[in-house]
Backbone as JSON, one array per atom type, in Angstrom:
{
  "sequence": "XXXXXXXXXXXXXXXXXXXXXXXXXXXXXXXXXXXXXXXXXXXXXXXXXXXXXXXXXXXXXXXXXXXXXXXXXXXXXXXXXXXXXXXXXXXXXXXXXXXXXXXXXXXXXXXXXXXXXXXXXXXXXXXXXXXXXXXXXXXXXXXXXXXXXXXXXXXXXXXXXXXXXXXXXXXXXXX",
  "N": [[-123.85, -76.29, -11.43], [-120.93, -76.97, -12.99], [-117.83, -75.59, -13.38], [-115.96, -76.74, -14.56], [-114.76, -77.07, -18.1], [-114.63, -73.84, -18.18], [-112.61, -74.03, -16.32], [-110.77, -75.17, -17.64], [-110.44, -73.95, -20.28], [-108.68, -71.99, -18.52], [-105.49, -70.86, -19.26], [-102.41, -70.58, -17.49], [-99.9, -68.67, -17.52], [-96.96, -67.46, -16.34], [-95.5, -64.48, -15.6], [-93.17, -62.92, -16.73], [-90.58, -62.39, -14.63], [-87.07, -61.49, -13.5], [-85.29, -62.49, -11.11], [-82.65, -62.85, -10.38], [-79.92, -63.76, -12.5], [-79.32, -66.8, -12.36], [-81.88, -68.11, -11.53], [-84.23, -69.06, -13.93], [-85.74, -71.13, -15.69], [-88.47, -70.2, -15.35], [-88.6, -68.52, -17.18], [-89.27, -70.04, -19.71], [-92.02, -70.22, -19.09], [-93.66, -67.88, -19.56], [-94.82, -67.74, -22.1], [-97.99, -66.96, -24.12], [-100.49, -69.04, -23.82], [-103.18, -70.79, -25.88], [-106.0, -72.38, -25.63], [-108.1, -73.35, -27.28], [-108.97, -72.86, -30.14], [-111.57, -71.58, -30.31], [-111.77, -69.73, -28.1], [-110.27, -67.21, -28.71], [-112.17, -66.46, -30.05], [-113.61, -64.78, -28.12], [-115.72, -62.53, -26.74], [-114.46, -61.39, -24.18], [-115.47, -58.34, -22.91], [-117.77, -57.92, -23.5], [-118.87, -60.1, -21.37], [-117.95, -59.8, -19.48], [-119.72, -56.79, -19.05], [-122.46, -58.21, -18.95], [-122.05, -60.07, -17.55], [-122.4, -57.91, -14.7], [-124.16, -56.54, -15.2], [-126.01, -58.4, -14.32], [-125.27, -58.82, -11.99], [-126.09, -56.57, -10.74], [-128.85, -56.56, -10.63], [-128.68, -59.38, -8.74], [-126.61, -59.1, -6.15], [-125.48, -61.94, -4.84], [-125.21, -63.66, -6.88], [-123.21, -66.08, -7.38], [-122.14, -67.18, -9.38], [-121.87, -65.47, -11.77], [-120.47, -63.58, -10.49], [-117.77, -65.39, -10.54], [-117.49, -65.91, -13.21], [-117.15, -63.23, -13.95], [-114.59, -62.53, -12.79], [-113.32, -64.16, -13.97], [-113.27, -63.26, -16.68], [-112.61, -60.68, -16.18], [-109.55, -61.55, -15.65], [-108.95, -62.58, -18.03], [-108.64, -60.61, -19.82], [-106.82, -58.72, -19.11], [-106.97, -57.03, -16.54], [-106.02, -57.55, -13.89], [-106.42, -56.85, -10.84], [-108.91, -56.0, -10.74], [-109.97, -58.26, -11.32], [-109.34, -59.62, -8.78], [-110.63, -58.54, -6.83], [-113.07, -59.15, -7.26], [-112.39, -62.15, -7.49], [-112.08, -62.45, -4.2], [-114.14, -61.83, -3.02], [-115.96, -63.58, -3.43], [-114.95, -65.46, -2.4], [-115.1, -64.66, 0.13], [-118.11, -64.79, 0.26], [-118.72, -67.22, -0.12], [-117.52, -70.62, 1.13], [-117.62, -72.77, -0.29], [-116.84, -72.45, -2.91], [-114.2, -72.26, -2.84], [-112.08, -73.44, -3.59], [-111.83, -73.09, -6.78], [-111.9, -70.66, -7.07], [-109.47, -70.0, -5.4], [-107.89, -70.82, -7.22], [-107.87, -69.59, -9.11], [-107.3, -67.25, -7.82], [-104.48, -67.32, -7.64], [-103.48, -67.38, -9.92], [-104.3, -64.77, -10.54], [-102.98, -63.49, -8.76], [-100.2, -64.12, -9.58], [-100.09, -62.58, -12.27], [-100.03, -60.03, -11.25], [-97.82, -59.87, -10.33], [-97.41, -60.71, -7.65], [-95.37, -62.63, -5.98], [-95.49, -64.43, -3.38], [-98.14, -64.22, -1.69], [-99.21, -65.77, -4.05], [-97.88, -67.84, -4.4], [-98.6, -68.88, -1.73], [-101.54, -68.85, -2.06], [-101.16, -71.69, -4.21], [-99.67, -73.46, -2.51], [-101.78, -73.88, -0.37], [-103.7, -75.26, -2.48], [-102.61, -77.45, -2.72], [-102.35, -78.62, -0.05], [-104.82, -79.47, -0.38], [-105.51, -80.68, -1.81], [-106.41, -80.46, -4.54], [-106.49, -79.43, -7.57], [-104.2, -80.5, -8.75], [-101.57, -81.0, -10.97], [-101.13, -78.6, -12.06], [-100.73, -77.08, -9.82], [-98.56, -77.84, -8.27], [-96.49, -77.44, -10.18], [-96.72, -74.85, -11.01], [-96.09, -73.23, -8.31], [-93.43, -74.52, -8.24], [-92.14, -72.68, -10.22], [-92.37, -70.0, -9.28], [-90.87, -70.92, -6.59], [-88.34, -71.22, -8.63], [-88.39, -68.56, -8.85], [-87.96, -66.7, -7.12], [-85.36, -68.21, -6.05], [-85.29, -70.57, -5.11], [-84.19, -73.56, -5.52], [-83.85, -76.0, -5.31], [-86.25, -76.53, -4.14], [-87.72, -75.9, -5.83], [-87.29, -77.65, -7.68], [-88.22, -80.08, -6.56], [-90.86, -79.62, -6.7], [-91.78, -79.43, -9.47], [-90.48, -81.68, -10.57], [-92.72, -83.51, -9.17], [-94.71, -81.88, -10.14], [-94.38, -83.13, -12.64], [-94.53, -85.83, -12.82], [-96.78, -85.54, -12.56], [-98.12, -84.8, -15.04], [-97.54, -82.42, -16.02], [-96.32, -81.13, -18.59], [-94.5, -78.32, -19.1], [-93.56, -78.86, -16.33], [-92.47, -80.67, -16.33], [-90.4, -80.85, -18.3], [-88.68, -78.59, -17.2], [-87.76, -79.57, -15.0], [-86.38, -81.39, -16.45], [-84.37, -80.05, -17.69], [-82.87, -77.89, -16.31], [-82.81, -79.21, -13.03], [-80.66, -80.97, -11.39], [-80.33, -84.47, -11.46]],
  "CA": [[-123.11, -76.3, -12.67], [-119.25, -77.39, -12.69], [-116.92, -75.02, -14.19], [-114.32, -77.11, -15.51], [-115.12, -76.01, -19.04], [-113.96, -72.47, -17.62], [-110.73, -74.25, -16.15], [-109.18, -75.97, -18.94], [-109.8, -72.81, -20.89], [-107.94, -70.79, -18.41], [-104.33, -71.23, -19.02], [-101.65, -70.04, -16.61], [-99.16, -67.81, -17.78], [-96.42, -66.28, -14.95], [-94.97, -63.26, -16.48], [-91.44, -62.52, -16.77], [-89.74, -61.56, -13.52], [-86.25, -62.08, -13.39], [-84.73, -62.07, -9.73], [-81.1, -63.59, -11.09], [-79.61, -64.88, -13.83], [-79.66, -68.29, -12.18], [-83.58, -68.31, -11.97], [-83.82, -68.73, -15.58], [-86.4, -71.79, -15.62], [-89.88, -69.99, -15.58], [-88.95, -67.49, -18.75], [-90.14, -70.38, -20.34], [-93.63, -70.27, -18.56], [-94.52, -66.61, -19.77], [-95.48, -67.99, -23.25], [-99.15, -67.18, -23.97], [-101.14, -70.65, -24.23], [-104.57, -70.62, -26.2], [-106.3, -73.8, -24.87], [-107.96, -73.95, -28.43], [-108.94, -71.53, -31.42], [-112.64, -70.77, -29.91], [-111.32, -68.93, -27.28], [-109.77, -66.45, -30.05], [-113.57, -65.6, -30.45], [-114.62, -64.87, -26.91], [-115.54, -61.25, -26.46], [-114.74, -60.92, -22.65], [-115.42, -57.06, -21.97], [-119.27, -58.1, -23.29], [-118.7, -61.0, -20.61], [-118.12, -58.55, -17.96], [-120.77, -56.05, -19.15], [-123.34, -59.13, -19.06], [-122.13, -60.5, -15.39], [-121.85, -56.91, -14.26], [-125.54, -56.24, -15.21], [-126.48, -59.72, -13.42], [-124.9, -58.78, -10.27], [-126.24, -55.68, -10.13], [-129.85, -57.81, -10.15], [-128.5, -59.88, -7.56], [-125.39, -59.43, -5.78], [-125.18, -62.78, -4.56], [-125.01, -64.33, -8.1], [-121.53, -66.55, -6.94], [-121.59, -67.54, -11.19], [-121.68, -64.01, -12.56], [-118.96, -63.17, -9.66], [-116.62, -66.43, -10.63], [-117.37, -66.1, -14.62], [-116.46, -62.13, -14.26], [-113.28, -62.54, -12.37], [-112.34, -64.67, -15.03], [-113.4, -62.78, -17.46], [-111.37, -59.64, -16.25], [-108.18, -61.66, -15.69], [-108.24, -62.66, -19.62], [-108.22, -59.05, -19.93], [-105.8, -58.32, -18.1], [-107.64, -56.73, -15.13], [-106.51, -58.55, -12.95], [-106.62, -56.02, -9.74], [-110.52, -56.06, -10.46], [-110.53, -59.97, -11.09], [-108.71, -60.25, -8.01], [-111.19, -57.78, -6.3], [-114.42, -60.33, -7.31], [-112.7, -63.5, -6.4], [-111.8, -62.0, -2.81], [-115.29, -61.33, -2.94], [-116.72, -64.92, -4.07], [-114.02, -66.57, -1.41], [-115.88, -64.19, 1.68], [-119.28, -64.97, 0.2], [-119.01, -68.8, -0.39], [-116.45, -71.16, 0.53], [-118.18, -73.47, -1.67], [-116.5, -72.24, -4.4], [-113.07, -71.44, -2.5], [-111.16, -74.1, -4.61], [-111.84, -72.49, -8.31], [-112.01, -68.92, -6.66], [-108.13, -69.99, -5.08], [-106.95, -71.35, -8.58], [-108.12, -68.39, -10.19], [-106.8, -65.87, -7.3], [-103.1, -67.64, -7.72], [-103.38, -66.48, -11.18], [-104.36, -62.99, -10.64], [-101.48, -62.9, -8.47], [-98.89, -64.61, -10.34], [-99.67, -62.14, -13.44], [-99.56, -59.12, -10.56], [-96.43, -60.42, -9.77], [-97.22, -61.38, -6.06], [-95.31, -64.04, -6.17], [-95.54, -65.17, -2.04], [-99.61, -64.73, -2.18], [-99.75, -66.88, -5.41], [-96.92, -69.12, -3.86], [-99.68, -69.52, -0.47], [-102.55, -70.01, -2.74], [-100.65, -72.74, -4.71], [-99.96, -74.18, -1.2], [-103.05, -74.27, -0.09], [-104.44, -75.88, -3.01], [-102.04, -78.88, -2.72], [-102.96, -79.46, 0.8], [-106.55, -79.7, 0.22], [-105.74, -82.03, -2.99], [-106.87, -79.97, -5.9], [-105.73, -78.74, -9.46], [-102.26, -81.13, -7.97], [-100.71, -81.14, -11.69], [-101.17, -77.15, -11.94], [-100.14, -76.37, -8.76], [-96.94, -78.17, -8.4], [-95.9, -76.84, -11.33], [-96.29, -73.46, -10.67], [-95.61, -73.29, -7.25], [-91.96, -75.02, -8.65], [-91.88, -72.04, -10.86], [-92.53, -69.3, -8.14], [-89.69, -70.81, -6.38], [-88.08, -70.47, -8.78], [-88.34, -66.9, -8.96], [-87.19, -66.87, -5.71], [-83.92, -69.32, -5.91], [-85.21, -71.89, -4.13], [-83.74, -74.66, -6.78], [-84.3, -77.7, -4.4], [-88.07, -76.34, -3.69], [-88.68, -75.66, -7.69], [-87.18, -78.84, -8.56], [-88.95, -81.38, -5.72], [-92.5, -79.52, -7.29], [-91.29, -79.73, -11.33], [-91.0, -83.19, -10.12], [-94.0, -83.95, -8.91], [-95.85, -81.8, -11.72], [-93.79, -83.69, -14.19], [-94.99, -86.96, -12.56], [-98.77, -85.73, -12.76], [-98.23, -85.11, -17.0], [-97.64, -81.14, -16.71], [-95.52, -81.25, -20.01], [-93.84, -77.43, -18.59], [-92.56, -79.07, -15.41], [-91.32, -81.89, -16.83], [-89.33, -80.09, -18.89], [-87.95, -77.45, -16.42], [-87.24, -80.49, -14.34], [-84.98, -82.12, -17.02], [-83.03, -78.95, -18.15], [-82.29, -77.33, -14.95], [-82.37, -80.01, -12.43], [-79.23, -82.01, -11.38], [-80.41, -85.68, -10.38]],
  "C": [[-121.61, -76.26, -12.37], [-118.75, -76.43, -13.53], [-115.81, -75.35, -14.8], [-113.94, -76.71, -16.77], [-113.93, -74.72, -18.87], [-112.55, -73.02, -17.15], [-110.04, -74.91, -17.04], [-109.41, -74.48, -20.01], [-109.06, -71.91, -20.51], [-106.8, -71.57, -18.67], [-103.24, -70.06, -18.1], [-100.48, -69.51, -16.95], [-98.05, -66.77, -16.74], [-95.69, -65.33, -16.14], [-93.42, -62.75, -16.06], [-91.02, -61.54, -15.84], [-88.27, -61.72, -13.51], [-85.45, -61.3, -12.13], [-82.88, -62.0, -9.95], [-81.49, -63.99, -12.27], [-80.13, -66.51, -13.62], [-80.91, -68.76, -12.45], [-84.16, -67.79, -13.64], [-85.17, -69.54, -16.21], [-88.2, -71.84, -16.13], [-89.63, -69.15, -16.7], [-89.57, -68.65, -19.53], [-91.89, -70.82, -20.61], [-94.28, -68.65, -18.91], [-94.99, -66.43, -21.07], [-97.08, -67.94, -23.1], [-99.52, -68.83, -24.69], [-102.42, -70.13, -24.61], [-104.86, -72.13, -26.19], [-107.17, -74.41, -26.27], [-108.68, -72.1, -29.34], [-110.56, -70.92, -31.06], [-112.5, -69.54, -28.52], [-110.97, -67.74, -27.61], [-111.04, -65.27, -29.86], [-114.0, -64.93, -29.15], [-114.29, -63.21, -26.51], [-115.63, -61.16, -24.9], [-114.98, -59.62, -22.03], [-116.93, -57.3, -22.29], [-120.07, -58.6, -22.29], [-119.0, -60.22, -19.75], [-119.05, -57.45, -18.25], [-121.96, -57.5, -18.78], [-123.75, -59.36, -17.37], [-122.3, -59.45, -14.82], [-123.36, -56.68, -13.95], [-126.14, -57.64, -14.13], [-126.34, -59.52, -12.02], [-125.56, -57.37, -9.74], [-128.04, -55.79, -9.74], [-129.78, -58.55, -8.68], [-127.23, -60.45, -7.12], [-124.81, -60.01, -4.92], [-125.02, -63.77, -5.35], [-123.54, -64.64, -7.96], [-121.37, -66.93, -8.45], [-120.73, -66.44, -11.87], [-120.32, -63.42, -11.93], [-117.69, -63.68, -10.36], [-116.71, -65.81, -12.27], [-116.77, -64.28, -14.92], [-115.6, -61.94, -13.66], [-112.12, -63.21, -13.67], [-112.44, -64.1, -16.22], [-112.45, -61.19, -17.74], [-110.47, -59.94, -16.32], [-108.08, -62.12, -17.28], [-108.15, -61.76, -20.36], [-107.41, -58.41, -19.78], [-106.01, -57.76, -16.89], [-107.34, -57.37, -14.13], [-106.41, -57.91, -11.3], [-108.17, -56.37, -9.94], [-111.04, -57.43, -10.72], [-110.14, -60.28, -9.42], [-110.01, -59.78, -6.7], [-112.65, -58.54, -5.73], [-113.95, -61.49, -6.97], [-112.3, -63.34, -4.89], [-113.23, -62.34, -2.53], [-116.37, -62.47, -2.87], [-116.13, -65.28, -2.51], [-115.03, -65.91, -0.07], [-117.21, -64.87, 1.67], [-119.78, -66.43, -0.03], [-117.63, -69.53, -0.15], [-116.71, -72.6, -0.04], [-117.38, -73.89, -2.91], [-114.92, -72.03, -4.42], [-111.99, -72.37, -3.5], [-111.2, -73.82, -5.84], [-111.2, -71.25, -8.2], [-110.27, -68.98, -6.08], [-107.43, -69.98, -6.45], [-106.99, -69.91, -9.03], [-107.11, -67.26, -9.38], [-104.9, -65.97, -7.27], [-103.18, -66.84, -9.25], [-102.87, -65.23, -11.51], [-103.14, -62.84, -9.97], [-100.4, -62.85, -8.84], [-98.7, -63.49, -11.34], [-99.55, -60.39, -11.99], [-98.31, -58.82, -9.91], [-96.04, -60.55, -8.08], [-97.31, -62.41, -5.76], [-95.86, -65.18, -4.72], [-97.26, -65.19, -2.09], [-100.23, -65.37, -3.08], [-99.01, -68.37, -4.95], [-97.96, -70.13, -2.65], [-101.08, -70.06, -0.86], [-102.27, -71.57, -3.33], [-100.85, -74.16, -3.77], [-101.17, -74.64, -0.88], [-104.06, -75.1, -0.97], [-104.05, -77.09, -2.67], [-102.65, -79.57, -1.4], [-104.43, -79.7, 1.02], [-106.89, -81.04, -1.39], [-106.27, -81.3, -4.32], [-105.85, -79.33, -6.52], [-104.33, -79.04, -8.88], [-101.25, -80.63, -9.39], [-99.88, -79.63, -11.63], [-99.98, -76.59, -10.86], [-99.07, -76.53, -8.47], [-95.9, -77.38, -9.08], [-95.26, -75.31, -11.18], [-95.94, -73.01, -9.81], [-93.95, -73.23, -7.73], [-91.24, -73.58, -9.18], [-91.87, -70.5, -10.24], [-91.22, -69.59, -7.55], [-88.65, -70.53, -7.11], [-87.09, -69.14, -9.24], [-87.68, -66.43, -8.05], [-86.04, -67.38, -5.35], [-84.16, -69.78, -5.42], [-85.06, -73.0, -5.31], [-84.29, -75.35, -5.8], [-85.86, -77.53, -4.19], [-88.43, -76.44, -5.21], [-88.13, -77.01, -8.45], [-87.64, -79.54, -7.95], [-90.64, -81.15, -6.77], [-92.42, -79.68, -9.01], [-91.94, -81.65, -11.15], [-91.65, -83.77, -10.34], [-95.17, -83.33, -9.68], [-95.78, -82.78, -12.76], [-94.36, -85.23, -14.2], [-96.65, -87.4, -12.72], [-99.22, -85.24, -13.72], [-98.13, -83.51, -16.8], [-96.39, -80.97, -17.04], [-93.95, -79.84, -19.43], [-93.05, -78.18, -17.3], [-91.82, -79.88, -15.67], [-90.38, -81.16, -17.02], [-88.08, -79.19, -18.36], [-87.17, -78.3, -15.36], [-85.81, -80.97, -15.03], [-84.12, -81.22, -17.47], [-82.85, -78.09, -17.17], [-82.37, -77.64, -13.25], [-81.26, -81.01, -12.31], [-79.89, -83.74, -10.69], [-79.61, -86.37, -9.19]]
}
């Protein structure tokens, strides 16, 4: 079973760090996104009672793992999402490309930006979730002042339709 489903409903949210003034770019990435109005409905602490009971059945269930990591980080949990996809990534790397996307997440909203910055990385060089990752990666830097690093990846988000990099590209990039 593919989880894409599960990835276009997560949306990515970095949360308001501000290193400088200059790095100004990502405040506009800490807007919550609702991917659509059923999401609204979705009781996730039942979620994680559900998977919780499943795993404790059989705690090699890599679904119940992945679907309650994500289920804590739309919680905010995300120390104990981060805890289960550690946990998925040892026990399958199968799954290590969802279980990365997701663990950039948890980090980004934990605000560790360099372990969300190396997941990011790592996704690009293996070719997955490219629009995503650019993007945020760009936006990580940054957090960091690397302008020339957060505007090459804006860029190249903005080139692969993610609407946020564009944008961050054309109002605080110099061509």
């Amino acid at each position: 079973m593919r989880i894409y489903p599960l990835m276009i409903a997560c949306s990515l949210a970095i949360t308001t760090y501000i290193i400088s003034d200059e790095a100004k770019a990502h405040r506009q990435f800490n807007k919550v996104k609702v991917s659509n109005v059923n999401e609204l409905n979705v009781n996730y602490r039942a979620l994680i009672k559900k998977h919780s009971k499943e795993l404790r059945i059989d705690k090699t269930n890599k679904m119940a793992l992945l679907a309650r990591a994500y289920s804590k980080g739309k919680i905010n949990n995300y120390k104990g999402a981060l805890k289960d996809i550690n946990s998925l990534i040892k026990m399958d790397s199968n799954f290590n490309k969802e279980a990365i996307y997701f663990r950039a997440w948890f980090h980004v909203n934990l605000r560790n930006y360099s372990e969300a910055m190396d997941d990011y990385s790592s996704l690009i060089e293996n070719n997955e979730y490219l629009k995503t990752s650019y993007s945020n990666r760009g936006f990580i830097k940054d957090i960091f002042r690397d302008q020339k690093g957060a505007c090459s990846d804006w860029k190249i988000g903005g080139r692969l339709g993610n609407k946020d990099a564009l944008s961050a590209f054309e109002n605080y990039c110099k061509s």
